[in-house]
PLY file of the C-alpha trace (Angstrom):
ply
format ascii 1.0
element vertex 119
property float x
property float y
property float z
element edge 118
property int vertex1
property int vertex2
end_header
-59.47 74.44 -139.34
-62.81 73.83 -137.69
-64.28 77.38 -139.54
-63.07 76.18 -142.85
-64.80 73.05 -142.93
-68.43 75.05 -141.94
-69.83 75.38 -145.27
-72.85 73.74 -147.57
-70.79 71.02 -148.97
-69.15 69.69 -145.83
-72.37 69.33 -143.83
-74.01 66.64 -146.47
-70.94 65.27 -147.06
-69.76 64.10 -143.54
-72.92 64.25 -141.68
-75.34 62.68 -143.58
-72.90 59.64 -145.10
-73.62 57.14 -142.12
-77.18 58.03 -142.55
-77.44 57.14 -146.05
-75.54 54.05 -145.60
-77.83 53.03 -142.80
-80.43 53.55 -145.11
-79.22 51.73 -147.75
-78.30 48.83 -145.81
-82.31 48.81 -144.67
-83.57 48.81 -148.04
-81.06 46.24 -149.03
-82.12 44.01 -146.03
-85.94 44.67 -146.92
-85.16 43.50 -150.70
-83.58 40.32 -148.90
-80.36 41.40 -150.21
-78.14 40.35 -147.28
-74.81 40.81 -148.18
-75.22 44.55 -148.93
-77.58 44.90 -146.56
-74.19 43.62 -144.01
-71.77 45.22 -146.42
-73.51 48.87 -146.02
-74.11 48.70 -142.03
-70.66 48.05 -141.89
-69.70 50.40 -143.96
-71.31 53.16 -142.32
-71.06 51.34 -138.58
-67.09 52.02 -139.42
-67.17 55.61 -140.34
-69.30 56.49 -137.76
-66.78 55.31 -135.15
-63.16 55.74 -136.45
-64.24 58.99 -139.02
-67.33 61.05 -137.47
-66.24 60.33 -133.53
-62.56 60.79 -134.18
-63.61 64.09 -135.68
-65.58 65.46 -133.07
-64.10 63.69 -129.56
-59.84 64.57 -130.61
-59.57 66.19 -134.16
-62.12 69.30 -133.67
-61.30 69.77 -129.62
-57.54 69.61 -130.36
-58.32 72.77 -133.62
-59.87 74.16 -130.83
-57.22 74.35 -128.39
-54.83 75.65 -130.94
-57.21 78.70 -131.70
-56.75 79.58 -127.85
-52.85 79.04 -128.19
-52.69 82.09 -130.66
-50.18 82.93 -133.79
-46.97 82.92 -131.79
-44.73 86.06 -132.30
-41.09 83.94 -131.69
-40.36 81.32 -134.52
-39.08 79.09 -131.98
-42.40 79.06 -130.01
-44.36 78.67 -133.39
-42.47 75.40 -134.26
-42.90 73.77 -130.87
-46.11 74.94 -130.98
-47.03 73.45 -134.48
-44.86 70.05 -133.78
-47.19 69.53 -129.91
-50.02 70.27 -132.64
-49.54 68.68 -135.66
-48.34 64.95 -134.11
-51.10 64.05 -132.36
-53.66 66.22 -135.05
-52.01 64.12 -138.06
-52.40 60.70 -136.16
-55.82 61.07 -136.14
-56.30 62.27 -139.25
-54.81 59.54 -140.91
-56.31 56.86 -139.55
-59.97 58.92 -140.29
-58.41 58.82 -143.99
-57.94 55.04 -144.20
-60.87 54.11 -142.18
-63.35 56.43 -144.54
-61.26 54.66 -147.64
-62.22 51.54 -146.10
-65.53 52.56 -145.40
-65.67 53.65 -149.66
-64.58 50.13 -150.11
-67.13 48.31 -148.31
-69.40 50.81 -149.93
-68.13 50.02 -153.77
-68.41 46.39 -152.37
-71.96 46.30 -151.60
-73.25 48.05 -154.42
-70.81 45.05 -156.85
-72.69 42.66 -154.56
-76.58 44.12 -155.69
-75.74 42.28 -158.49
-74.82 38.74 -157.60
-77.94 38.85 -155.24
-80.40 39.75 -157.99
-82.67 36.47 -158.69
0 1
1 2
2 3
3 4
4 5
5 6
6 7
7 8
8 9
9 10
10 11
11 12
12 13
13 14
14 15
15 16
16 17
17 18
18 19
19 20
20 21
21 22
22 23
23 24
24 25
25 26
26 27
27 28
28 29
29 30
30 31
31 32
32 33
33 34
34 35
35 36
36 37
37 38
38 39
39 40
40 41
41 42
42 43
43 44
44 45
45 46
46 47
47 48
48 49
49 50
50 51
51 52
52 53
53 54
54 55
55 56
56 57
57 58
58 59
59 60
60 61
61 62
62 63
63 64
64 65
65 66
66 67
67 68
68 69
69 70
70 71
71 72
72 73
73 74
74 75
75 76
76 77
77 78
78 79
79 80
80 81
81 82
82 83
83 84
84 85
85 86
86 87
87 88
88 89
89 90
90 91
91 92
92 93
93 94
94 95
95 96
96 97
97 98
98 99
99 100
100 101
101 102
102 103
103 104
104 105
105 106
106 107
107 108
108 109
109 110
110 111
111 112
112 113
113 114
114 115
115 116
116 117
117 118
């Protein structure tokens, strides 16, 4: 899992999102729109916390651990294997799917809001 995700499009894509939105939410504040400025520090304060750290303190050190576990040989060990994994692996990974939707949201929401602030 963790090799799979090493490539040229997953870099820009996960790491540099909170920085953009940080960004973003400066230039908003500095054009003294406020509510997207707000809008896109939350945005990106949320996927920083419950996507980016959920990915690197549980999701990538539990792929790790699995890699040491090795393919089992016995079906029986491969299925208690993949249901210790797979519980725990799929919590996480849902709740980094709804909080980057909801991080997209707020994201949609500040850009609708650029307009209403215009004067």
């Amino acid at each position: 899992m963790n090799a799979s995700v090493r490539n040229p499009v997953f870099f820009p894509s996960f790491f540099l999102t909170p920085l953009i939105l940080g960004l973003t939410a400066f230039i908003a504040a500095n054009q003294s729109r406020k509510r997207s400025a707000l809008l896109f520090a939350a945005s990106a304060a949320i996927y920083v916390v419950g996507a980016f750290l959920v990915t690197a303190m549980i999701n990538v050190p539990v792929n790790e651990a699995l890699v040491l576990v090795g393919v089992p040989t016995h079906n029986q060990v491969a299925s208690e294997t993949w249901q210790a994994y797979s519980t725990r692996w799929q919590f996480w990974n849902t709740l980094r799917t709804l909080v980057s939707g909801l991080s997209l949201l707020l994201t949609g929401l500040a850009i609708y809001s650029l307009n209403e602030e215009v004067t």
